[in-house]
C-alpha positions in Angstrom: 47.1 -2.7 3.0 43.2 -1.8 3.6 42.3 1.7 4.7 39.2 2.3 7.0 35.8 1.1 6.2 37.1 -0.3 3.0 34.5 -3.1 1.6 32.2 -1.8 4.7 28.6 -1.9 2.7 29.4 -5.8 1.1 26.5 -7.8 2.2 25.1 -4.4 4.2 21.2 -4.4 2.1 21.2 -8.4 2.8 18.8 -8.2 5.7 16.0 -5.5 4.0 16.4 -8.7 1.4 16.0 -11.5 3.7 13.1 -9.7 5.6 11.3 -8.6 2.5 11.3 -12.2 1.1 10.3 -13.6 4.4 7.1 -11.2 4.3 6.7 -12.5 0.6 7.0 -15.7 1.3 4.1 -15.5 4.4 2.0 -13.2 2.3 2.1 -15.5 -0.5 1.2 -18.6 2.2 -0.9 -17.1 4.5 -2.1 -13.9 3.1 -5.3 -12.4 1.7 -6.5 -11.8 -1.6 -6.8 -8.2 -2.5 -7.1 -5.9 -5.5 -5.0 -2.8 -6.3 -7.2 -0.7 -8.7 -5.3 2.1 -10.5 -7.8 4.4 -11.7 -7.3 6.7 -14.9 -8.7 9.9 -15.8 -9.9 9.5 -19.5 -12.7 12.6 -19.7 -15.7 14.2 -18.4 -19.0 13.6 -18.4 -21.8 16.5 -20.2 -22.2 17.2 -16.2 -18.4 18.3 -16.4 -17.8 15.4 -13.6 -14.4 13.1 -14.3 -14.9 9.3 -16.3 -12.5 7.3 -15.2 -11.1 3.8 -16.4 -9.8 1.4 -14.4 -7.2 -1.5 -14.1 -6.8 -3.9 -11.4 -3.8 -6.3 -10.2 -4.5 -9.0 -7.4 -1.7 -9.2 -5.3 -1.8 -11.0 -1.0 -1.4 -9.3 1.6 -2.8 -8.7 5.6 -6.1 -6.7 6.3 -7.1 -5.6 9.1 -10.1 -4.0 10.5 -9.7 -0.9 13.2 -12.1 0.9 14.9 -12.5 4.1 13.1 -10.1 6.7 14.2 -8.0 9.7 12.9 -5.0 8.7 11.4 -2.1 11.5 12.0 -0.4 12.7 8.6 1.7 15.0 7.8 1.7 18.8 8.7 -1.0 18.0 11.5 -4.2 17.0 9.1 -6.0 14.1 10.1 -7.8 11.7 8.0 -10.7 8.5 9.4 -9.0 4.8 8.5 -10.9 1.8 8.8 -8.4 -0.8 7.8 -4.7 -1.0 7.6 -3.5 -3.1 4.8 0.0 -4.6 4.5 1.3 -5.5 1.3 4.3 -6.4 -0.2 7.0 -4.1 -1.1 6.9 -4.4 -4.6 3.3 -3.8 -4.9 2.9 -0.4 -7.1 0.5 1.8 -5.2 0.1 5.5 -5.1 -1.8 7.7 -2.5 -4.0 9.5 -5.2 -5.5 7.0 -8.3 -5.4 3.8 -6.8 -7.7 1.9 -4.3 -7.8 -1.2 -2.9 -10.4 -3.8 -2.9 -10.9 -6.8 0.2 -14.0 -9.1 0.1 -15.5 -6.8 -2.5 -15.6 -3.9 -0.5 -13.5 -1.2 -1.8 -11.3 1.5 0.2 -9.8 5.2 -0.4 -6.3 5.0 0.6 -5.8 7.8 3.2 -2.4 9.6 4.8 0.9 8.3 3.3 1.8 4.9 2.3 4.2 3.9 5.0 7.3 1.9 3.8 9.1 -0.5 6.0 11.9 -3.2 6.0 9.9 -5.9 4.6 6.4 -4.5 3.8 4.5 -1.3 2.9 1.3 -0.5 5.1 -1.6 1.5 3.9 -4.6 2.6 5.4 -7.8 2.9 4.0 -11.6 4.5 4.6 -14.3 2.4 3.0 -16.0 3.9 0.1 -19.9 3.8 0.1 -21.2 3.5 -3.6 
C-alpha cells in the first residue's frame, strides 16, 4: 500500500533539464561568442590603486543592445545597462570580479545576475578605457 505523495518528486527537475539543454543546445548553434573575464586582485600599485590579473573563458550566448536605461535592483538602487546578455546556466559569473567581453568591447556587469529555467541573464554598462 502507497501513502500520499509517495514517489511525488521522480522525474519532477526533468523539465529545468530539458529546458536548460535546449538553451545549450541553441546557444551552442546559434549563439554569440563572448568572454567571461574573472578578474583577481594581486596588489597595489606605488599610487596605492589595485593590479589586477585576469583570466578569461569563451563561452556563447545572446547579446543584446538596449537603449540605456535604469535597471531596477534590489532595495530601490538603480544602476544604467546597455546590454543584457543571456548565457548558459553553467557559465560561472559573479556580480563583482568578473566582466564580460562582446566584439571586443568589454562591459561591467550591473544589478544581480538573474537566474532562470534554462539560462542566466546579465546586464552590463560598457566600460570606456
Amino acid at each position: 500500500m502507497s501513502g500520499f505523495g509517495e514517489g511525488f518528486g521522480e522525474g519532477f527537475g526533468v523539465l529545468v533539464g530539458l529546458m536548460e539543454q535546449r538553451f545549450n543546445a541553441l546557444a551552442d548553434l546559434r549563439g554569440e561568442d563572448l568572454l567571461v573575464i574573472a578578474k583577481t586582485q594581486v596588489g597595489t600599485d606605488p599610487y596605492g590603486d589595485p593590479i589586477y590579473t585576469e583570466t578569461s573563458t569563451a563561452t556563447k550566448g545572446f547579446a543584446e543592445q538596449i537603449r540605456t536605461r535604469d535597471k531596477q535592483l534590489l532595495a530601490g538602487e538603480l544602476a544604467q545597462a546597455d546590454m543584457v546578455f543571456r548565457l548558459k546556466r553553467s557559465t560561472v559569473l559573479a556580480e563583482r570580479g568578473y566582466e564580460l567581453e562582446y566584439l571586443s568591447k568589454r562591459y561591467k556587469i550591473v544589478g544581480a545576475i538573474e537566474y532562470h529555467l534554462s539560462h542566466i541573464t546579465v546586464y552590463g554598462e560598457r566600460k570606456v578605457s
